[in-house]
C-alpha positions in Angstrom: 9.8 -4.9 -13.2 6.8 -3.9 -12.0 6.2 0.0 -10.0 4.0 0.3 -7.4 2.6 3.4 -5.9 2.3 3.4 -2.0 0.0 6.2 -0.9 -0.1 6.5 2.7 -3.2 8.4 5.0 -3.5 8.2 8.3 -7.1 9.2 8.2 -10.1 8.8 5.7 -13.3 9.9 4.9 -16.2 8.6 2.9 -18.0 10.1 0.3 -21.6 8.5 -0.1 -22.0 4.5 -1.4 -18.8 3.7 0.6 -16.2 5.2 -1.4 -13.5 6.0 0.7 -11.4 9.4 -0.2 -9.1 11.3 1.6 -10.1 14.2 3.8 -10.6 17.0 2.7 -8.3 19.7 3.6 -6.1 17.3 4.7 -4.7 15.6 2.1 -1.7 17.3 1.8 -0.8 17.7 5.1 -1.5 13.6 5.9 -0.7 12.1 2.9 2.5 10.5 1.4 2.8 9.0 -1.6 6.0 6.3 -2.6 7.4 4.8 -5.3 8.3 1.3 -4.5 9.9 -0.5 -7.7 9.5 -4.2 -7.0 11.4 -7.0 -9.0 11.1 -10.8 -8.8 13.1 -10.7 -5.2 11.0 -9.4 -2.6 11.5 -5.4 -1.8 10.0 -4.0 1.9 8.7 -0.8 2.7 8.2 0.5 5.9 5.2 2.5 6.7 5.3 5.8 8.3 4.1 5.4 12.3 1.0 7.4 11.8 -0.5 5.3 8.9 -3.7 3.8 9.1 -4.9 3.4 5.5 -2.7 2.5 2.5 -3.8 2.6 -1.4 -1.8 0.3 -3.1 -1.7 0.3 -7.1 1.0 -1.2 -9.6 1.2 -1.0 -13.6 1.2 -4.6 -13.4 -0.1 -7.5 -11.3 2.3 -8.2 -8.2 1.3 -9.6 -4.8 1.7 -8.1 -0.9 2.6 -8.7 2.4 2.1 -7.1 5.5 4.6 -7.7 8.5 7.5 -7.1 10.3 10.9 -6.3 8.5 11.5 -10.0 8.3 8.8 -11.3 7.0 8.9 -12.4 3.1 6.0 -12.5 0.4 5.5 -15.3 -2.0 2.6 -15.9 -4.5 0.8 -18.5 -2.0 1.3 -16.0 1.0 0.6 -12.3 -0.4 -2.6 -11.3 -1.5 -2.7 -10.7 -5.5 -3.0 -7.0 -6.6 -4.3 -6.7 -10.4 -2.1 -4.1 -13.0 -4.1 -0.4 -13.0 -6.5 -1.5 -10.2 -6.0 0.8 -6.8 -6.7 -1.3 -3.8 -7.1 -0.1 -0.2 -6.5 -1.7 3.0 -6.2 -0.7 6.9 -2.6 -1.2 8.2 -0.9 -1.0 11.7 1.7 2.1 11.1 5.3 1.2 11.3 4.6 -2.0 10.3 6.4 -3.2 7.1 5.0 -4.3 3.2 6.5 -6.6 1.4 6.3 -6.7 -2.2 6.7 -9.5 -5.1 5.9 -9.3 -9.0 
């Protein structure tokens, strides 16, 4: 069973050789972080309206989804997320991830 960490901003900043960080100041007030615990079924979670950027990171590998609440993620349609690697990606807010180990 894999846990996955869903952190949520709807703005970010960058600090120098493209890294991308949250704002400063901000973080707090624009930040939310999940819990998602994903098993071999599929497991959706809905992203708040005002997100724009999610990090995703798991303690192990599992794959993701985006869509609407019924779409489904499989290992040839979600894109592969490694164990202990933080990802980040540019979402549509509201819109739903799906999950799969």
């Amino acid at each position: 069973m894999a846990v996955i960490n869903v952190t949520e901003f709807s703005s970010l900043a960058h600090a120098g050789r493209n890294q991308v960080v949250a704002q400063a100041g901000k973080f707090n007030a624009e930040t939310k972080v999940t819990n998602v615990t994903a098993t071999v079924s599929s497991v959706a979670h809905n992203l708040q309206k005002e997100t724009r950027f999610v990090r995703l990171q798991g303690d192990v590998g599992f794959f993701v989804l985006g869509g609407t609440a019924g779409d489904s993620v499989s290992q040839t349609t979600g894109t592969q997320i490694n164990g202990g690697v933080a990802e980040y990606f540019g979402v549509d807010g509201g819109q739903y991830l799906h999950f799969i180990e």
